[in-house]
Phi, psi and omega in degrees: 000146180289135185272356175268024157251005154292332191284359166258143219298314186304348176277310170282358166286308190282015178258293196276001170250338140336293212272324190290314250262329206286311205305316191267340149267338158270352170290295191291323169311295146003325212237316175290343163271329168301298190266006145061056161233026170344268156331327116343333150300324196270332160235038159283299175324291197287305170320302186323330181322328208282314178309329169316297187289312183292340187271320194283350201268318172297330157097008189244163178304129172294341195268347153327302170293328176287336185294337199254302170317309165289334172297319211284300189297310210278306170317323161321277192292343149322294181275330156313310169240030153264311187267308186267009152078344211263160199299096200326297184298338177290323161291340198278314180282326186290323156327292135341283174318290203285341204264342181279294182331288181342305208295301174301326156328313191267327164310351233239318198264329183285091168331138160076212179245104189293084182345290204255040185295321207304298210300307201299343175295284200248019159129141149196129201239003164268000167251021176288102159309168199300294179337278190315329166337292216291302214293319172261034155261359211234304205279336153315309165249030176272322213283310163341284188295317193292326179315309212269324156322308203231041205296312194300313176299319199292308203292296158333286178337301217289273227300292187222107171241007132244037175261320171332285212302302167300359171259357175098014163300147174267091197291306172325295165345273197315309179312271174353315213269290185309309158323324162322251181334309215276317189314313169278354156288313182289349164258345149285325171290327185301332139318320172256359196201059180019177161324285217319320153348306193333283200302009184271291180301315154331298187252340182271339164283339173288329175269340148331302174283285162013294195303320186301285193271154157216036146235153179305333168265352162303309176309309195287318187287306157344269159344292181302305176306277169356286178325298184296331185277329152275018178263330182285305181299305165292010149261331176329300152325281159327321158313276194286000170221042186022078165262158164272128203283311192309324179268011174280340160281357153256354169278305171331296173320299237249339158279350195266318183279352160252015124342294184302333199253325183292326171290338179281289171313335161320284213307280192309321169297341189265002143262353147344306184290000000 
């Protein structure tokens, strides 16, 4: 890579927006592969649009609105199908839908033209402002601290939730509290890899580092270092071979994880023999 593309400010945002965004996907990811809630990401992500719509219709930084929207969704869907009984994929889709309706709607009510709708679908991480920095290093170590205050619980949660809940865990909480982190993982990657992205970015470096580690913070440092190597080679990539960045960077992922997998079946079969 050319070293005179550091001197532009827009090259070190999306370098130092790699690097946060890495730390807070492996941490939360981490926890979304273990307790194989994926799909609960994707659709706390895709609700968030609504969070989008609300910000450009209001005149204020969309992620100001996705953040309240998304907190908003995962806590729903959370009490929706622990307490209100109703069917997990049935609250994630029904969310899904209307927080995207929402989105297009209040875009829709908003004079004049929403610039920068493209990059939040699908990602553009050359366009993070200075701003948006501060915001996902403060939401980093939000993720951070609650991770570390409540590392045991999660860890009960992920592994076992009903030996958590007869050991006196408040499981429903935590669980809450872990949709929290993943709502606010997801407001951060919507910046680097879009909506539509999230959950891609979300889960594969965390599964990856899985095959690697068999403890959960090994898993997370894994994850992370993943996360980063792949946001940094795919934006390099995208640089030099003028791609949209967020998704060169989840095709980047998604060959390193069936690389990874493809090897491991070589491996078993040939003990197999």
């Amino acid at each position: 890579m050319n070293g005179d593309i550091f001197a532009f400010e827009f090259f070190r945002n999306a370098v130092l927006a790699s690097l946060l965004a890495s730390i807070a996907c492996g941490i939360t990811g981490s926890y979304v592969v273990v307790k194989k809630v994926g799909f609960i990401s994707g659709g706390i992500a895709h609700t968030a649009f609504g969070g989008i719509g609300l910000g450009y219709y209001l005149g204020i930084n969309p992620l100001f609105g996705v953040i309240p929207f998304s907190l908003g969704a995962a806590i729903a869907i959370g009490l929706l199908s622990r307490k209100a009984k109703v069917a997990e994929d049935t609250a994630i889709a029904a969310f899904w839908a209307v927080g995207m309706a929402v989105g297009v709607i209040l875009i829709g009510l908003t004079p004049g033209y929403a610039p920068n709708l493209f990059s939040y679908l699908f990602g553009n991480i050359l366009t993070v402002p200075t701003g948006d920095l501060w915001m996902i290093a403060m939401l980093d170590l939000l993720i951070a601290a609650v991770t570390w205050l409540f590392g045991k619980e999660f860890l009960a949660l992920s592994f076992d939730e009903e030996y958590a809940e007869v050991s006196g865990v408040k499981t429903t909480l935590f669980y809450l509290l872990l949709l929290c982190l993943i709502a606010l993982t997801v407001v951060i990657l919507v910046r680097v890899v879009g909506i539509v992205l999230v959950i891609a970015l979300l889960t594969i470096p965390a599964a990856i580092a899985r095959v690697f580690s068999r403890t959960l913070g090994g898993m997370m440092l894994l994850a992370t270092l993943f996360s980063a190597f792949f946001c940094l080679t795919g934006l390099w990539l995208s640089y030099e071979l003028d791609l949209a960045s967020g998704a060169t960077i989840i095709i980047l992922a998604g060959a390193a994880f069936l690389l990874v997998h493809a090897g491991r079946l070589v491996i078993s079969s040939r003990r197999a023999r």
